[in-house]
C-alpha positions in Angstrom: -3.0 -16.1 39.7 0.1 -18.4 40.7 3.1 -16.5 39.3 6.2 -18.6 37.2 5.5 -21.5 36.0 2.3 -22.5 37.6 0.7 -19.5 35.6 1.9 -20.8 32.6 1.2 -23.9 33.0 -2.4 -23.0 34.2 -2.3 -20.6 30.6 -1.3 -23.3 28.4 -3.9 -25.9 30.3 -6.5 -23.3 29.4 -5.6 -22.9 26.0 -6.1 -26.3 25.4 -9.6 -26.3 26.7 -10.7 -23.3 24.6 -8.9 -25.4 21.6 -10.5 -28.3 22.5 -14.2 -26.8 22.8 -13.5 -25.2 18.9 -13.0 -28.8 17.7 -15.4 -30.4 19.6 -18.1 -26.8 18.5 -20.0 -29.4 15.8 -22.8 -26.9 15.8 -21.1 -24.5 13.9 -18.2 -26.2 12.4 -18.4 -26.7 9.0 -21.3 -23.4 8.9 -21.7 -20.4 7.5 -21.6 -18.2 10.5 -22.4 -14.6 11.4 -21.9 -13.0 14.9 -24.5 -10.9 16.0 -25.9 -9.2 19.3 -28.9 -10.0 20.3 -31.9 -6.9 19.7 -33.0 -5.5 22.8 -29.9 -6.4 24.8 -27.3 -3.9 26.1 -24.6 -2.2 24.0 -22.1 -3.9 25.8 -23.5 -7.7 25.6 -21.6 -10.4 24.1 -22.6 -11.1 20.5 -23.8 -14.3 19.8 -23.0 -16.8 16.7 -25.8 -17.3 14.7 -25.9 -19.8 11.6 -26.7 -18.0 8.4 -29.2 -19.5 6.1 -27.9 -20.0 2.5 -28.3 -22.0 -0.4 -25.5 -23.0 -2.4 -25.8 -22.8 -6.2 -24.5 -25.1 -8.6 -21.6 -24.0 -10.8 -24.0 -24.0 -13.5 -25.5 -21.1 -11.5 -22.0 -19.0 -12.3 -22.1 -17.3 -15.3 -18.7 -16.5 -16.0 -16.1 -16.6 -18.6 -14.8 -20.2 -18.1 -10.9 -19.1 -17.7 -12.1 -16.7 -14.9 -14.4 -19.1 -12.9 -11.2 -21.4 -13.1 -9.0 -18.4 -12.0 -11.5 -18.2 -8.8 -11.1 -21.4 -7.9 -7.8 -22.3 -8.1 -7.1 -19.3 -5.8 -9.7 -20.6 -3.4 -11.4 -24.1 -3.5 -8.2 -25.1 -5.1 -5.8 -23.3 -2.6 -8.2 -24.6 0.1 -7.5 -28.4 -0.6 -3.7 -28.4 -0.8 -3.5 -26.1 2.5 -1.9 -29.0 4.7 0.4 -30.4 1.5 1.6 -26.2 1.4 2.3 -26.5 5.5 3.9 -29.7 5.1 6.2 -28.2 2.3 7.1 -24.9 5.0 4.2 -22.7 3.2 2.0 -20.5 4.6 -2.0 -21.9 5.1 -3.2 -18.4 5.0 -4.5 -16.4 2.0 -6.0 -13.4 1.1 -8.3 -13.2 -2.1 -10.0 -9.7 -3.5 -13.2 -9.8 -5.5 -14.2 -6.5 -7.5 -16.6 -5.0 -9.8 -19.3 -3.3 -10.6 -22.5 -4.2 -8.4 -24.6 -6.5 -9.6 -22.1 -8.8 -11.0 -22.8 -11.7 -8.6 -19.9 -11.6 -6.3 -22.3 -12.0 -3.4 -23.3 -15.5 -5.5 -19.9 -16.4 -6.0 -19.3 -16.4 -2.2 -22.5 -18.6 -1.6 -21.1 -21.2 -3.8 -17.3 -20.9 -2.5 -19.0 -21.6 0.9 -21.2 -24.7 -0.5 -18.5 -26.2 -1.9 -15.8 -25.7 0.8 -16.8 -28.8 2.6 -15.4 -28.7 6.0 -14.5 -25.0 6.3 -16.7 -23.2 8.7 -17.1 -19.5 7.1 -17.5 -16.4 8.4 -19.8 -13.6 7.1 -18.5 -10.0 7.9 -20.7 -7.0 6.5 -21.8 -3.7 7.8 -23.1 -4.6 10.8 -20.4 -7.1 11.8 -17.4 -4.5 12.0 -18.1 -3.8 15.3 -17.6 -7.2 16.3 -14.3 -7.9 14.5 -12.1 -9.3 16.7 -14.7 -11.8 18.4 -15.1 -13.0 14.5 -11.6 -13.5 14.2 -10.9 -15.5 17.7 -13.8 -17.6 16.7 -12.3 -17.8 13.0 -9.3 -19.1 15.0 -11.1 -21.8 17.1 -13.2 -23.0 14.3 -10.5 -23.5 11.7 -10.3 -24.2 8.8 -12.6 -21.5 7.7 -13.1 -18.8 4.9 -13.7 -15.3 6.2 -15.9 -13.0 3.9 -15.4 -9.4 4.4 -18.7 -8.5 2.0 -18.1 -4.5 1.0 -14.5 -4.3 2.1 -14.1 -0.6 1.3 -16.3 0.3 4.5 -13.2 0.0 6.6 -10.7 -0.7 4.2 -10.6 2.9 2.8 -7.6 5.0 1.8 -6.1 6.5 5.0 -5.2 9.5 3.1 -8.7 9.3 1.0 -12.0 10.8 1.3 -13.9 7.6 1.8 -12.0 6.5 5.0 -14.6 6.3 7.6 -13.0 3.7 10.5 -9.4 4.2 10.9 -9.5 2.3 13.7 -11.6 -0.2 12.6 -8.8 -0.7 9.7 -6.2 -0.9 12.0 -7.6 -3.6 13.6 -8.5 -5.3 11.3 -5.0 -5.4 9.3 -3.7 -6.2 13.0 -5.7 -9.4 12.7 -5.1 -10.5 9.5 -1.2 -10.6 10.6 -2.2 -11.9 13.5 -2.9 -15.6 12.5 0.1 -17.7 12.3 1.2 -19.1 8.9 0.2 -22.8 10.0 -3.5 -21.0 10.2 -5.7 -22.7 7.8 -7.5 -19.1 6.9 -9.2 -18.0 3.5 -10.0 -14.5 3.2 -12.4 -13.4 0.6 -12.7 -9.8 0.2 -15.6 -8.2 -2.4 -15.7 -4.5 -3.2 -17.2 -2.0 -5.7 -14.7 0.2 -5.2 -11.4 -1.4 -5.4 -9.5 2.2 -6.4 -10.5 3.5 -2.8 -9.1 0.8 -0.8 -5.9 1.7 1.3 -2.9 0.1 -0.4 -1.6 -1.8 3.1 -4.5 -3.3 2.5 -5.0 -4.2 -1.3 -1.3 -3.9 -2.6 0.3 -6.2 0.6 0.9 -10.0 0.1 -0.4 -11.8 3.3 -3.3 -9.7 3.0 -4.2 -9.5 -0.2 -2.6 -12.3 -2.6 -4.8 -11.7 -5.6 -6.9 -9.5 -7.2 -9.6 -10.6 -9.4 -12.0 -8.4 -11.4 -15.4 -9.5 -12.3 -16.8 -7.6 -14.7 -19.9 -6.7 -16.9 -20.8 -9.7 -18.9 -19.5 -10.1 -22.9 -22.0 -11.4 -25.5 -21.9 -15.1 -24.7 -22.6 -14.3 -21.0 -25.4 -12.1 -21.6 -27.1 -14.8 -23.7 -26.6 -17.5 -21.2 -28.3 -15.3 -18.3 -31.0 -14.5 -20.7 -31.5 -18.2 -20.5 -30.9 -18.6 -17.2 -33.4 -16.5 -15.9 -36.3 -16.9 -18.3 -36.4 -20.3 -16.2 -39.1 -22.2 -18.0 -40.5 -19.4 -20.5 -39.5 -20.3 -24.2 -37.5 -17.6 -26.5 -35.7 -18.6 -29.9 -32.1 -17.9 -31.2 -32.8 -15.1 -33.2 -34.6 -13.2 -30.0 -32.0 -14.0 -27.1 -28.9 -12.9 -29.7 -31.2 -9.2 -30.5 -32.0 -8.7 -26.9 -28.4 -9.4 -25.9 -27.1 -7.0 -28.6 -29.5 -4.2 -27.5 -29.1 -4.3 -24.1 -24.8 -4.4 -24.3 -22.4 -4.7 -21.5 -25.0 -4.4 -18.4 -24.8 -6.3 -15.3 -26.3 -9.3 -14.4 -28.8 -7.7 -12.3 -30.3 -5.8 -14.9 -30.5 -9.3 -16.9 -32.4 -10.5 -14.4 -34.8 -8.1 -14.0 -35.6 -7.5 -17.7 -36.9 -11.2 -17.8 -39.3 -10.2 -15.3 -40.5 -6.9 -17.1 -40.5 -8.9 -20.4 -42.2 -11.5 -18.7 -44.9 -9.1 -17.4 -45.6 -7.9 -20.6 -46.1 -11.3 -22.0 -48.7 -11.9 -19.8 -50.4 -8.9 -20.0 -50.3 -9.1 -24.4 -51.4 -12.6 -23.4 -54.9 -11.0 -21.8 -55.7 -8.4 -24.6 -55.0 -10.9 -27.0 -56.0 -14.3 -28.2 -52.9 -16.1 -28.1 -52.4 -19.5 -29.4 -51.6 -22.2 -26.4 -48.0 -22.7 -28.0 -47.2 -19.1 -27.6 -48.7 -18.4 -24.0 -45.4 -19.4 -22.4 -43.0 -18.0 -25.8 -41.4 -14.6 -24.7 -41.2 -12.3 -28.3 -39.1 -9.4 -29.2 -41.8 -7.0 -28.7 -42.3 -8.4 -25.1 -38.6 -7.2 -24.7 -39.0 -3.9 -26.7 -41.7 -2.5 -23.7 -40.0 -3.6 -21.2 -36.1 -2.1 -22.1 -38.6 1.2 -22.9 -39.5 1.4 -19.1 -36.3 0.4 -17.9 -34.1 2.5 -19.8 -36.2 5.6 -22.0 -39.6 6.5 -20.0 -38.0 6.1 -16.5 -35.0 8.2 -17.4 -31.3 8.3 -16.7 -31.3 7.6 -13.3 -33.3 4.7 -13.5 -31.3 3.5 -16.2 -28.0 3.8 -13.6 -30.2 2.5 -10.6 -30.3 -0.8 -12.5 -27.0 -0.7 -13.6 -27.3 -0.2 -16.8 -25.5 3.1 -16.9 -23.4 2.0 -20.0 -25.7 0.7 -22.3 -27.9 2.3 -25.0 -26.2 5.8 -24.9 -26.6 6.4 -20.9 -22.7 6.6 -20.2 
C-alpha cells in the first residue's frame, strides 16, 4: 500500500465506496434483517444477510395499558422521527431502549410492530444464534443506517460479570465495545428484551449510551385480560358476564396463557357441541363451563408444573 497521503487518500476513496454501496443496498434497506451462515458451509465462511419474514400488527394488536404503549413509543418511534432535529440541535442520534418481563408478555410482538412502523429504518434481528456474528451485524447496522437493532434475550451475553449466569465474557465485551463504537451522529435504535433484567451486568443495564430506559412490561391487570379474551376468541361469541368471570379466575397470568385457554375452551366447545344437540345460535357461543374444563387441564389435572410451563405460575394458588 502507498504510504502518507496516498494511503489515506486511497482509505478515505474506499470508504466512500463501501458508504456508497450501503445507500445504494435497496435490497435490504428499509428490512428486517438477520445475518446468518449458510448450513453446510465451513465454520469460517462469511455469513450472509437474509431478509426475515414478519408481519406487522396493528396497534390494536398491542394489548397494553394505554400510558405504557405511549411510554414505548415515545422512547422509540417517537425518538426515531426527531433523530435528525436532535443532531441538528448537537444531540446524540443514538439510543438504547430495555424491554423486560415475564415471558409471554409479547415483547417479541412489540418488536414486530416497532419494526412495521419504523418506515425507513432497516432493522436488525440479533438472537441466540446471531452472537457469533456480532460485529458483521453491527458494520452492516452502520452501512444500512438508520436502523433499529434487536438484541432478542439480551441476558445471554449481557450477564453479570461477577454473576452466575455470565456465559460470554467476551462476547459482552464486544458487544459494549460496539455500542460505544457508533458515533453520536449514528442514527441507531437499540432495543434490548429480557426475562431476566436482575442478571444483566450493570455496564450494561445501568449506563446511559447503552441503556437509556428501562421499561417493564408486565402481567396483564383486569382490563387487559378481558381485552385478550376478546382478542383471541377471534370470531367465537362470549357475553359480559362470562369474559369478566373468566378474567377474574384466571388473575394476573400472561398473555400466552390467554391465548391458549381460548383454544382449550374452544376445544371443549366443540367437542360439547358433538355430544349435544346444540341450538345453531349457540354453536359458535363459548360458555362458562367451556372455560371451567379447560382451566381444569391447564392448571389442576396437569399439575404445578404445567401450570408454570404456561405461565401461569401466579394464579389460582400456584405461587
Amino acid at each position: 500500500m502507498p504510504p502518507g497521503e496516498r494511503a489515506l487518500a486511497l482509505s478515505q476513496a474506499l470508504m466512500r465506496r463501501v458508504r456508497a454501496a450501503g445507500e445504494a443496498a435497496a435490497l435490504f434497506r428499509g428490512r428486517v434483517l438477520m445475518l446468518e451462515r449458510e448450513p453446510n458451509t465451513a465454520f469460517d465462511a462469511p455469513p450472509q444477510l437474509v431478509v426475515a419474514p414478519m408481519a406487522a400488527p396493528s396497534r390494536d394488536d398491542i394489548i397494553l395499558p394505554e400510558a405504557l404503549l405511549t411510554l414505548i413509543e415515545r422512547n422509540t418511534l417517537g425518538f426515531a422521527q426527531r433523530m435528525d432535529a436532535l443532531v441538528s440541535l448537537g444531540m446524540s442520534a443514538r439510543k438504547g431502549v430495555l424491554l423486560y418481563g415475564p415471558p409471554g408478555t409479547g415483547k417479541t410482538l412489540l418488536i414486530r410492530y416497532l419494526a412495521g412502523q419504523l418506515t425507513g429504518f432497516t432493522t436488525f434481528l440479533v438472537s441466540a444464534q446471531q452472537y457469533g456474528v456480532l460485529g458483521e451485524i453491527m458494520d452492516a447496522a452502520r452501512l444500512l443506517q438508520p436502523a433499529m437493532v434487536v438484541f432478542e434475550d439480551i441476558d445471554l451475553v449481557g450477564g453479570d460479570r461477577d454473576g452466575p449466569y455470565q456465559q460470554s465474557p467476551t462476547v459482552l465485551n464486544e458487544l459494549l465495545n460496539h455500542m460505544d463504537g457508533f458515533s453520536s451522529e449514528a442514527r441507531i435504535l437499540f432495543v434490548m428484551t429480557t426475562n431476566r433484567p436482575e442478571t444483566l451486568e450493570p455496564a450494561l443495564a445501568g449506563r446511559p449510551g447503552r441503556v437509556d430506559q428501562s421499561i417493564e412490561i408486565g402481567l396483564p391487570e383486569d382490563a387487559e385480560r378481558r381485552r385478550l379474551i376478546r382478542h383471541f376468541a377471534g370470531v367465537l361469541r362470549l357475553g359480559d358476564d362470562v369474559v369478566a368471570d373468566v378474567s377474574a379466575r384466571i388473575g394476573k397470568v400472561a398473555p400466552a396463557f390467554v391465548k391458549e385457554l381460548m383454544r382449550r375452551a374452544a376445544q371443549c366447545m366443540l367437542e360439547r357441541a358433538a355430544t349435544i344437540t346444540t341450538a345453531a345460535a349457540d354453536a359458535d357461543t363459548l360458555q362458562l363451563a367451556d372455560f371451567e374444563r379447560a382451566l381444569d387441564d391447564m392448571l389442576v389435572s396437569g399439575g404445578k408444573l404445567n401450570a408454570r410451563l404456561l405461565g401461569a405460575q401466579g394464579t389460582m394458588g400456584f405461587a
